[in-house]
N, C-alpha and C positions, 0 to 999 in steps of 0.2 A: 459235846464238841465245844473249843474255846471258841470267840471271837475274834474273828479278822478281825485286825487295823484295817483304815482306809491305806490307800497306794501313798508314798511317799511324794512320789512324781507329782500326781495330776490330783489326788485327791478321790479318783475313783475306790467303787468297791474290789476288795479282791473275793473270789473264789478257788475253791482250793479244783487242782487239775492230778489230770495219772496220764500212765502212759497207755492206757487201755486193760492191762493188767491189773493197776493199780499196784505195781512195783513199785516204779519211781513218782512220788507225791509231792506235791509243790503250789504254793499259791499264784497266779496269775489276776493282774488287776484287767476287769472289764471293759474298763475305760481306754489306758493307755497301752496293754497287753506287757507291761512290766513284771518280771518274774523273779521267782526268790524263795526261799524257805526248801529248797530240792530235802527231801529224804530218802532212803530207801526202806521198803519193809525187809527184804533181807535182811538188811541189819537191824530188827528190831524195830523199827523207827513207824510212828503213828501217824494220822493227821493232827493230830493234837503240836506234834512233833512238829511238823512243818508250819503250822500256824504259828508257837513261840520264832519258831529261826526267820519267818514274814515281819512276826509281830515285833522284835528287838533288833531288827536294822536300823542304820542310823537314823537319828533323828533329822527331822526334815531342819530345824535350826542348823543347824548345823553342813547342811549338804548347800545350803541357801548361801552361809557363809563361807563355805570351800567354792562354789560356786562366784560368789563375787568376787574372791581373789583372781580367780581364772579368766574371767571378764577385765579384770584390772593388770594382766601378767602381759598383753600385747605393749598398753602403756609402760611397763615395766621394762622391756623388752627393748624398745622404741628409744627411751629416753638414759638406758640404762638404772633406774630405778628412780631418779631424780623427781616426776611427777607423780609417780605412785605414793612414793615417799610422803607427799606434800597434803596426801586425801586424808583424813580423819579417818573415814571409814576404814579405807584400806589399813591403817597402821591398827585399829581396833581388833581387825582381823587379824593380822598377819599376827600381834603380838598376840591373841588367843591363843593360836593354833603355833606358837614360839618362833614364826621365823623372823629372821633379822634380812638386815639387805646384802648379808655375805652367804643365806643358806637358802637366799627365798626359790634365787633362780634351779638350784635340785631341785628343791622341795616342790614346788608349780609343774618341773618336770617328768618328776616320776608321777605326781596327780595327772597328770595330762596325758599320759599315755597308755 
């Protein structure tokens, strides 16, 4: 069997879970009870299986900085982009992940929902 990752979230370990049949297979982290990697064996599908689709979620860099935008979208919101605009950090991000200050506010919305 491969190795879990730790959780994304919290940093816990995960374990892999079923649904008592062991149909439906999935990792759940011990820690924070965050869940991910779902397969079925009906269709084929392993634990092996559900360890990669745990193991190749995003990357926590990355959920860190969708995260800070989000934290920064009230300011956003507030000022109409004018103090966000003015954050270093914020602009490193947003221009990562392409947004400008005419697509930010979709873009934060459909993430936020």
């Amino acid at each position: 069997m491969k190795k879990i990752k730790d959780c994304l979230f919290c940093g816990g370990i995960g374990e892999l879970r079923d649904e008592g049949d062991w149909r439906t297979i999935w990792v759940q982290c011990k820690q924070c009870d965050a869940e991910g990697g779902y397969v079925d064996r009906h269709d084929g599908a392993t634990e092996d299986g559900a360890i990669d689709k745990w193991n190749n979620r995003v990357e926590k860099e990355i959920i860190n900085d969708i995260q800070y935008l989000l934290n920064m979208y009230e300011a956003y919101i507030d000022d109409m982009g004018g103090e966000a605009w003015k954050d270093e950090m914020f602009i490193k991000f947003a221009t990562k992940y392409g947004f400008t200050k005419e697509n930010l506010h979709k873009g934060l919305e459909e993430l936020h929902c």
